[in-house]
C-alpha positions as CSV (number, residue, x, y, z in Angstrom):
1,X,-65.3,-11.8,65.9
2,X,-66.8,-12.9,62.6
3,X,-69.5,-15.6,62.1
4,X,-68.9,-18.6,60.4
5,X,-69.9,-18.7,56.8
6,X,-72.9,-19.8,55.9
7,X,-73.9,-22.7,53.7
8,X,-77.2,-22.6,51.5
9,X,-76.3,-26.2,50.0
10,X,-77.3,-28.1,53.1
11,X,-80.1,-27.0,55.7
12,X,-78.8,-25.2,58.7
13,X,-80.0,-23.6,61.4
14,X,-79.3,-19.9,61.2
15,X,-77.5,-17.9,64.2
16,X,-79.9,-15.4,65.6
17,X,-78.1,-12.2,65.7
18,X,-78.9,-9.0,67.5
19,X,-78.8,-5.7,65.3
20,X,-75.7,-4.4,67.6
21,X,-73.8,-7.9,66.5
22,X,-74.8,-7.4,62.8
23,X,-73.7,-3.9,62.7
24,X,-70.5,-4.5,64.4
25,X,-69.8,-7.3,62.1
26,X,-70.7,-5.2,58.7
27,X,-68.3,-2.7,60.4
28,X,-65.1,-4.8,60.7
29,X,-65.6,-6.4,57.5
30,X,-66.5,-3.0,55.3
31,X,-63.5,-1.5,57.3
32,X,-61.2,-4.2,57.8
33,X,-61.3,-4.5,53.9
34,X,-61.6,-1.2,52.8
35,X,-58.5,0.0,55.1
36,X,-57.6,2.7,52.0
37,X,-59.2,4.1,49.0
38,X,-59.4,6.3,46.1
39,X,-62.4,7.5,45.4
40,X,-63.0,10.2,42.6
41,X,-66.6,11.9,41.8
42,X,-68.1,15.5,42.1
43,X,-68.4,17.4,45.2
44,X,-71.7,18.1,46.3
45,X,-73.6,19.7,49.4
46,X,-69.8,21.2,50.6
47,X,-70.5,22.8,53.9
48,X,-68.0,23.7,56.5
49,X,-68.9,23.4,59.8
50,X,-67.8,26.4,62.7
51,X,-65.5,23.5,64.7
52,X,-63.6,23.6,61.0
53,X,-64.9,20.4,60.0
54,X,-65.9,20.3,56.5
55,X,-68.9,17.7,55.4
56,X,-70.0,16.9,51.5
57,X,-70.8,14.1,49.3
58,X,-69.1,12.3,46.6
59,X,-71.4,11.4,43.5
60,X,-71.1,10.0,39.7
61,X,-74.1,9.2,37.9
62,X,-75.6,6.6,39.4
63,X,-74.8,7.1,43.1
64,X,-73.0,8.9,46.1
65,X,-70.6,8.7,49.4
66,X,-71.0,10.7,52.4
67,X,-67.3,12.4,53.0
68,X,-65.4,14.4,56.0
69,X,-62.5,16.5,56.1
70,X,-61.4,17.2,59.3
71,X,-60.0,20.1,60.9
72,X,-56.6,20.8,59.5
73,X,-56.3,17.9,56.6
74,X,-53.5,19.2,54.2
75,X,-55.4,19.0,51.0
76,X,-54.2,20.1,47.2
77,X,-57.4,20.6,46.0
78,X,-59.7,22.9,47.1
79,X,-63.2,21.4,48.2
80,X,-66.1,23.2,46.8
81,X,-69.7,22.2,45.4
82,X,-69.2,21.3,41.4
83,X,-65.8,20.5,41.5
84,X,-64.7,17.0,40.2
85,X,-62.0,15.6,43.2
86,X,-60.2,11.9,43.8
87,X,-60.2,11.9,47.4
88,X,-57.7,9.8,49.3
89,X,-58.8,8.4,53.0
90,X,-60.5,5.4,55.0
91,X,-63.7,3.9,54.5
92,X,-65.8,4.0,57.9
93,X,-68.8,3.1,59.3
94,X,-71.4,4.1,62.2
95,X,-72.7,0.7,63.4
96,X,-75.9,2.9,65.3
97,X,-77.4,3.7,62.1
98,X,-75.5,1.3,59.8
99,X,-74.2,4.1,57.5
100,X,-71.1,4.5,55.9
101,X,-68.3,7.5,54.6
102,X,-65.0,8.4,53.7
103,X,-62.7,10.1,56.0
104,X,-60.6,12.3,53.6
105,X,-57.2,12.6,54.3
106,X,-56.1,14.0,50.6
107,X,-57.7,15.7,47.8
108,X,-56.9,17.1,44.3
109,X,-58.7,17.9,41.7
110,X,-59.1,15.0,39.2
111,X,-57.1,17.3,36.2
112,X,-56.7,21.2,36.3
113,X,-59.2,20.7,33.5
114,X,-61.9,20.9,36.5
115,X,-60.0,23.8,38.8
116,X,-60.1,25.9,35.2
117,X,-64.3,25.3,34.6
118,X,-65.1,26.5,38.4
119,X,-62.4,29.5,38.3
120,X,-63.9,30.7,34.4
121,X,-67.4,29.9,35.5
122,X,-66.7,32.1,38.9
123,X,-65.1,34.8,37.0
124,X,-67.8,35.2,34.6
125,X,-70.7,35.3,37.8
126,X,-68.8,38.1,39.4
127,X,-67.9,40.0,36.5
128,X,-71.4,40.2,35.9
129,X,-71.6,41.4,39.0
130,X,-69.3,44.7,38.4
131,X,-67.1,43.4,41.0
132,X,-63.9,44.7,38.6
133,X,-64.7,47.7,37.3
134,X,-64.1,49.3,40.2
135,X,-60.7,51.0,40.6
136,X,-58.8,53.2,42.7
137,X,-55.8,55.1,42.3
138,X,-52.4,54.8,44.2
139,X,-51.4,57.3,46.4
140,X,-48.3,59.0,45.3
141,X,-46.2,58.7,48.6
142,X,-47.6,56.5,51.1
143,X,-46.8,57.2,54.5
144,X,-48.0,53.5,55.5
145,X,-48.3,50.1,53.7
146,X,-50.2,47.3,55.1
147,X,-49.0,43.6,53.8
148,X,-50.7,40.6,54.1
149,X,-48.4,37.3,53.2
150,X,-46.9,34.3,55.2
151,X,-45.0,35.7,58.3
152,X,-41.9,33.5,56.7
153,X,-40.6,32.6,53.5
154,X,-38.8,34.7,51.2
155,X,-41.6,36.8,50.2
156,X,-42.0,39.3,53.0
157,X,-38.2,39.8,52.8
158,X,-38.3,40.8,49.1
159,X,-40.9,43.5,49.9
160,X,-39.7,44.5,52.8
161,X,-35.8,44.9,51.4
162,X,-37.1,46.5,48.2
163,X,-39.2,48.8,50.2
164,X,-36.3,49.9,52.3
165,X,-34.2,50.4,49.3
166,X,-36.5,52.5,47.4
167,X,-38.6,54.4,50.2
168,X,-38.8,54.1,53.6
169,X,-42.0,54.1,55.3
170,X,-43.5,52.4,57.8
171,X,-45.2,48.7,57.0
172,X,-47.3,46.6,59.2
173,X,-47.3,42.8,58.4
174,X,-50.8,40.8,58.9
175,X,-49.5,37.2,58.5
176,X,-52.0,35.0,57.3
177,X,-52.2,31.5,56.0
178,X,-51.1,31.4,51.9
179,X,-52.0,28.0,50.9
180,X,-54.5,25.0,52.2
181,X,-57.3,25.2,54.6
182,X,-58.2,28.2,56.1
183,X,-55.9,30.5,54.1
184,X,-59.1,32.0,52.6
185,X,-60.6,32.8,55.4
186,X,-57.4,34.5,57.2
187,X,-56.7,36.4,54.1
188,X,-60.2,37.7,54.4
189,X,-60.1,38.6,57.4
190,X,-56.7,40.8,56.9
191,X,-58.3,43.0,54.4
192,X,-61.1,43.7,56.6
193,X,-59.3,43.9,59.2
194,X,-57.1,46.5,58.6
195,X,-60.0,48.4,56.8
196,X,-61.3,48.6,59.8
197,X,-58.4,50.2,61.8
198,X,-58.9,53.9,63.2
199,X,-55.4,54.4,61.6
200,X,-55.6,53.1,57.8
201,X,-52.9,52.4,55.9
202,X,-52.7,54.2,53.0
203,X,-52.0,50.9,50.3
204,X,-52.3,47.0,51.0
205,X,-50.5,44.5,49.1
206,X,-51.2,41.1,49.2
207,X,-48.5,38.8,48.0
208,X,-47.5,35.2,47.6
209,X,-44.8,33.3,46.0
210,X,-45.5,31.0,43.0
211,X,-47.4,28.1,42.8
212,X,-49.8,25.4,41.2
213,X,-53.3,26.4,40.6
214,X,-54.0,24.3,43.7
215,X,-52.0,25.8,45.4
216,X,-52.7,29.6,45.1
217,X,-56.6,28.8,44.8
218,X,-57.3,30.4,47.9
219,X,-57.3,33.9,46.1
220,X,-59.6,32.6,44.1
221,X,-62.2,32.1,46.7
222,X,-65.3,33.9,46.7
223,X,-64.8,35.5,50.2
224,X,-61.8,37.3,49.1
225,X,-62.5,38.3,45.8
226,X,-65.2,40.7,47.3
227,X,-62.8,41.8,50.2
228,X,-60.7,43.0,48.0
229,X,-63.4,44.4,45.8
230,X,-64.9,46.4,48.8
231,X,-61.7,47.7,50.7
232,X,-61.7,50.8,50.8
233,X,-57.8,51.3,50.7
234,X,-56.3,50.8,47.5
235,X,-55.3,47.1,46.8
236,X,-52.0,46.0,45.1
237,X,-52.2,41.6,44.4
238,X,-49.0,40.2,43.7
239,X,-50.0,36.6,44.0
240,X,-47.6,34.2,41.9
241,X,-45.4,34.7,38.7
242,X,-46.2,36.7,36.0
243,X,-47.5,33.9,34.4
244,X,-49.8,33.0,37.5
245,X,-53.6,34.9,37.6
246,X,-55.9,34.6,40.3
247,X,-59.5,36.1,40.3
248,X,-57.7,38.7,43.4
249,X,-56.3,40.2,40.7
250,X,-59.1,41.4,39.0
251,X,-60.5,42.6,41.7
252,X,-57.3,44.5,42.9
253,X,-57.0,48.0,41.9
254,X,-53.4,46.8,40.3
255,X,-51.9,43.6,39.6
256,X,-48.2,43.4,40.5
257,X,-46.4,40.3,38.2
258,X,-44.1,39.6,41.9
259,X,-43.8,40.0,45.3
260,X,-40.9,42.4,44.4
261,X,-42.6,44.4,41.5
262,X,-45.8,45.3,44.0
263,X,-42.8,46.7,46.4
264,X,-41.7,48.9,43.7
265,X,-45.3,49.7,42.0
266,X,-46.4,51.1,45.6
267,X,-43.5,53.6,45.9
268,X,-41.4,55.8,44.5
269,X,-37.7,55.8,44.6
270,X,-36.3,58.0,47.3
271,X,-33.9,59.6,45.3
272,X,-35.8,60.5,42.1
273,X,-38.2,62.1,44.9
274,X,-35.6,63.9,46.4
275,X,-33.8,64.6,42.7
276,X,-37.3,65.9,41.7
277,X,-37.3,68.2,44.6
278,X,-34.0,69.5,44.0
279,X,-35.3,70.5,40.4
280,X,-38.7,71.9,41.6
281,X,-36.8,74.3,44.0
282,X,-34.2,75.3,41.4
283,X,-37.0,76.1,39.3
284,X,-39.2,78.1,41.8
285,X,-35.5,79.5,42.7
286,X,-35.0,80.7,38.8
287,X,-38.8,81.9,38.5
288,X,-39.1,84.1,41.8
289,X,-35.5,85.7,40.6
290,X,-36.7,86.2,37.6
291,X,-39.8,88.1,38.7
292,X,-38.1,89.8,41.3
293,X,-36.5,91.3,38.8
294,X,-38.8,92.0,36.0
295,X,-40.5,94.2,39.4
296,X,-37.7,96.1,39.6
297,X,-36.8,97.0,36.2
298,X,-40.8,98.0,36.3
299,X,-40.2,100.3,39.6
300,X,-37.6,101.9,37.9
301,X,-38.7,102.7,34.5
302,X,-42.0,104.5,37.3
303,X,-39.7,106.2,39.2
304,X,-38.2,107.5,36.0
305,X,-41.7,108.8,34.8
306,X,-42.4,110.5,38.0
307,X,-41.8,113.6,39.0
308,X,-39.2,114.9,41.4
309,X,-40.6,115.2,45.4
310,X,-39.2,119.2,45.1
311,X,-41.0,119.9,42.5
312,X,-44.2,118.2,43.4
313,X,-43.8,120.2,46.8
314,X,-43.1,123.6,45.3
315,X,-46.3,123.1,43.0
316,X,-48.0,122.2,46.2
317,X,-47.0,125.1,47.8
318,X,-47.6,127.2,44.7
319,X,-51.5,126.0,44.8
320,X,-51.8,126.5,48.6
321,X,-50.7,130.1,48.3
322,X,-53.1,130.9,45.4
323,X,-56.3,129.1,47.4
324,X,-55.2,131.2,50.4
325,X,-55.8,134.2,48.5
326,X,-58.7,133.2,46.8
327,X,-60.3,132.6,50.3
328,X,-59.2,135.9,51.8
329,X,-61.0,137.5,48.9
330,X,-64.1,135.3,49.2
331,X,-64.2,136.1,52.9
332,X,-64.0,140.0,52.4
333,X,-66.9,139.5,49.6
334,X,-69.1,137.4,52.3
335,X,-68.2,140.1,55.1
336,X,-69.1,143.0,52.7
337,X,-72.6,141.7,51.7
338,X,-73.2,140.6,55.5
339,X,-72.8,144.2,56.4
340,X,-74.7,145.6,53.7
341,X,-77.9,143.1,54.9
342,X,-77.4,144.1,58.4
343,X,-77.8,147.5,57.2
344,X,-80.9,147.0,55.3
345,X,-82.4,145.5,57.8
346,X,-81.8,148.1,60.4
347,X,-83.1,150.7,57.8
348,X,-86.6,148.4,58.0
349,X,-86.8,148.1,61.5
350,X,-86.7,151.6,62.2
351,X,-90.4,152.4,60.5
352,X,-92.4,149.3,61.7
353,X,-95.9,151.0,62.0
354,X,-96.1,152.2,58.1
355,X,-95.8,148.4,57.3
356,X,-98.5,147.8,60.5
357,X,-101.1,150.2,59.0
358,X,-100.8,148.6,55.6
359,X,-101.3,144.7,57.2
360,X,-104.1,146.1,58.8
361,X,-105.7,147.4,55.8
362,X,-105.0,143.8,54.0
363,X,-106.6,142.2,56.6
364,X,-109.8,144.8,56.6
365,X,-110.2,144.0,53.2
366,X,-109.9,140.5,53.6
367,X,-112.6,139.8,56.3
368,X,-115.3,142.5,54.3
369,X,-114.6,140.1,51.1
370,X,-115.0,136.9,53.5
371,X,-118.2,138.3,54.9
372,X,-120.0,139.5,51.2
373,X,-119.2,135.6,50.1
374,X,-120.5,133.6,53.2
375,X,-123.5,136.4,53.0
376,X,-124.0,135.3,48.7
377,X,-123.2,131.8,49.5
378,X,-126.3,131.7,52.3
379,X,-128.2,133.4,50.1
380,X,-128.3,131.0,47.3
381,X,-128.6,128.2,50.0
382,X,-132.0,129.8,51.2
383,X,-133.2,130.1,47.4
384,X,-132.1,126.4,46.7
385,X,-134.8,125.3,49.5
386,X,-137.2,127.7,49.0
387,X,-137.7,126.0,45.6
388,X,-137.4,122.8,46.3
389,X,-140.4,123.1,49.1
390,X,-142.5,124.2,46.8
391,X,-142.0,121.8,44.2
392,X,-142.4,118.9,47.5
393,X,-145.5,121.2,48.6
394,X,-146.8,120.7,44.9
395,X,-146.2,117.5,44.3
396,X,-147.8,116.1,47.6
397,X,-150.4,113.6,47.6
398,X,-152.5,115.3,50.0
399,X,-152.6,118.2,47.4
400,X,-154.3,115.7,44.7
401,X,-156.7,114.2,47.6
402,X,-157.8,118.1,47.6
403,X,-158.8,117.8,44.2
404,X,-161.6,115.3,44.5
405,X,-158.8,112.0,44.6
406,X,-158.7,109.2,47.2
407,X,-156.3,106.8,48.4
408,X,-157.1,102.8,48.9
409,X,-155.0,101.0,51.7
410,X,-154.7,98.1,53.2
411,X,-152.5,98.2,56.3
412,X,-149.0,100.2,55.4
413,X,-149.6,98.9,51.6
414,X,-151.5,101.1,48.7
415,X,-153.4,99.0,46.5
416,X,-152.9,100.3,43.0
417,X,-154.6,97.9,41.1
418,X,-157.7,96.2,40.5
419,X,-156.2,93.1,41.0
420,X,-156.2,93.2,44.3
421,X,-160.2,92.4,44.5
422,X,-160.0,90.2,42.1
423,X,-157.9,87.9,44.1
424,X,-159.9,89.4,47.4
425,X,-163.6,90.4,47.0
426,X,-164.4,90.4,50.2
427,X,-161.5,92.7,51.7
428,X,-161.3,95.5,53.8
429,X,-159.8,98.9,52.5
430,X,-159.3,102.2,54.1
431,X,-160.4,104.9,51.6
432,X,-158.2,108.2,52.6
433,X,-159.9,111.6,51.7
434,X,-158.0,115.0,51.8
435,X,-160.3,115.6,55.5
436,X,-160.0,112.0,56.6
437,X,-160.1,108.3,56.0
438,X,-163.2,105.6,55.7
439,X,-163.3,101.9,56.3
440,X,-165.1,99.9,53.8
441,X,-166.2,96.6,53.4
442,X,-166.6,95.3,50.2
443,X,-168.9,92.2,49.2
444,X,-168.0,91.2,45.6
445,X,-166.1,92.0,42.7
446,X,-167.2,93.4,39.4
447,X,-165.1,93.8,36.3
């Protein structure tokens, strides 16, 4: 219950109020009149919370509003830091800590003016990025074609009617979420999820109906932009009308203008294959003919240019005869000379000592020529050291020592120079004589 205004004209004696009562009372008055309100500012601090709760602020210039979305709200507008918004919801209050926020219970953007700036400023980020430039090719004939759409609505029908028209194949459907809260999230999800199957598909198409930019702004969320960008099975975004872009599409490998048109980019037509096929094999028919018989017009024109088996045999036959004669001639030419060596040799074997006494006379004359040159080569040996002895016997010291020289030593050394006292005077010397040596003392030195 509220207090009783207060008047300042007359002295009173103010009500002593707890801080419980005060905050309850701010509470049913900010709330009780502030049941709705519009509110529109830029979003700020966005964060989503795992329960699915999403928390930001509101601000203008000069101030800002705490905000909640809860868990399933139906929103137009997506919320996202940046993005100018007029919210829709209650005013509340939390009397513990006397604070205040908006519980928002609709969104939209406050003119697509706004939703255009974030989507051009986004695109530009992640084009700088090299997120688009990326593209793969289409298989040819996919055996299987993932989908990710609504699980109803008339989209899924159109793809799947148009695919069994054109070319059957199998398709597995990941239903997601196409519009509001959580869409993003699912759609990303799909797209990983069946990149991450043992079994790929060989194509994924990701299609929506038409819609407001509001409405088909989940593709434009960053999460799936870069799913798309990093599957690794080809990606075909049919998202909208022709008219209708979403920043999917540039990161798709191909951008289909409908639901219908991605059906029909991702496959052939079954008959044109099989018409195709039908030409192909008429073709390889028509070649292979025609090569067989270019072959056997070839064959023939050789058979014509060779000669008849008969003949070839008779001319074999002919050369056989003529080397069988040529060998019995050869072989009564090698029997003849055989004999006539065997004969030879039987003549030589008869008279064996004649040839005896003459190898005995070779090797007579041998040895007395081996015996005259070792008995020379000794010879000159012996004069060889005969004069080198006397030339040693001449040149000995002992023969000058004879002559009235001596030689000075100290220890196993000659001393050959004067120097020697000069640097010693008082050294002794052993004077060798040709008939014996002398140890001597000496006392000083005298140049």
């Amino acid at each position: 219950m509220l207090p009783e205004p207060i008047s300042f004209l007359q002295p009173v004696e103010l009500p002593i109020l707890s801080v419980t009562d005060l905050s309850l009372s701010l509470k049913q008055l900010v709330e009780g009149h502030f049941r709705r309100v519009r509110v529109r500012g830029e979003i700020s601090g966005f964060k989503r919370h795992t329960s699915g709760h999403a928390y930001f602020t509101l601000k203008d210039q000069d101030s800002i509003i705490d905000a909640v979305s809860w868990r399933g709200t139906n929103l137009k507008a997506p919320l996202q830091d940046g993005l100018e918004v007029i919210v829709t919801g209650r005013l509340t209050t939390y009397p513990g800590r006397s604070k205040y926020q908006i519980v928002v219970d609709g969104a939209e953007a406050a003119g697509e003016g706004a939703l255009l700036k974030v989507l051009l400023e986004r695109k530009a980020r992640l084009q700088a990025e090299g997120l688009f430039e990326h593209k793969r090719p289409l298989p040819a004939f996919p055996k299987t074609i993932g989908v990710i759409t609504s699980a109803t609505g008339a989209v899924i029908q159109d793809i799947l009617h148009r695919l069994s028209d054109r070319y059957p194949c199998h398709v597995l459907v990941w239903p997601v979420l196409v519009q509001g809260p959580g869409a993003a999230d699912q759609i990303t999800a799909a797209i990983r999820g069946f990149n991450a199957l043992e079994q790929k598909p060989d194509l994924l198409i990701v299609a929506r109906g038409g819609g407001s930019l509001e409405d088909l702004w989940c593709f434009n969320e960053e999460n799936v932009v870069r799913a798309a960008a990093a599957s690794q099975i080809p990606l075909i975004s049919a998202v909208g009308h022709e008219t209708d872009t979403t920043l999917i599409d540039w990161a798709s490998d191909l951008r289909a203008p409908t639901p219908t048109a991605a059906a029909e980019l991702a496959t052939p037509v079954l008959s044109q294959v099989r018409y195709t096929i039908r030409q192909h094999s008429q073709r390889l028919y028509n070649l292979v003919d025609r090569q067989f018989t270019n072959d056997s017009l070839h064959l023939t024109n050789l058979a014509r240019a060779l000669p008849s088996p008969q003949q070839v045999l008779e001319q074999t036959m002919l050369r056989v005869d003529d080397w069988g004669d040529r060998l019995s001639q050869a072989y009564g030419v090698f029997l003849n000379y055989k004999h006539q060596s065997l004969v030879f040799q039987r003549t030589r074997l008869r008279a064996p000592l004649p040839l005896l006494d003459s190898g005995n006379q070779k090797v007579g004359q041998l040895a007395d020529r081996l015996i005259y040159s070792q008995q020379q080569f000794l010879n000159q040996l012996m004069d060889r050291l005969t004069l080198q002895s006397t030339c040693l016997e001449q040149n000995s010291y002992q023969r000058i020592l004879k002559r009235g020289f001596s030689l000075i030593t100290v220890g196993d050394h000659v001393v050959s120079s004067v120097d020697y006292f000069r640097q010693n005077p008082h050294a002794s010397v052993d004077l060798h004589f040709s008939d014996g040596t002398v140890k001597v003392e000496t006392n000083a030195f005298r140049p």
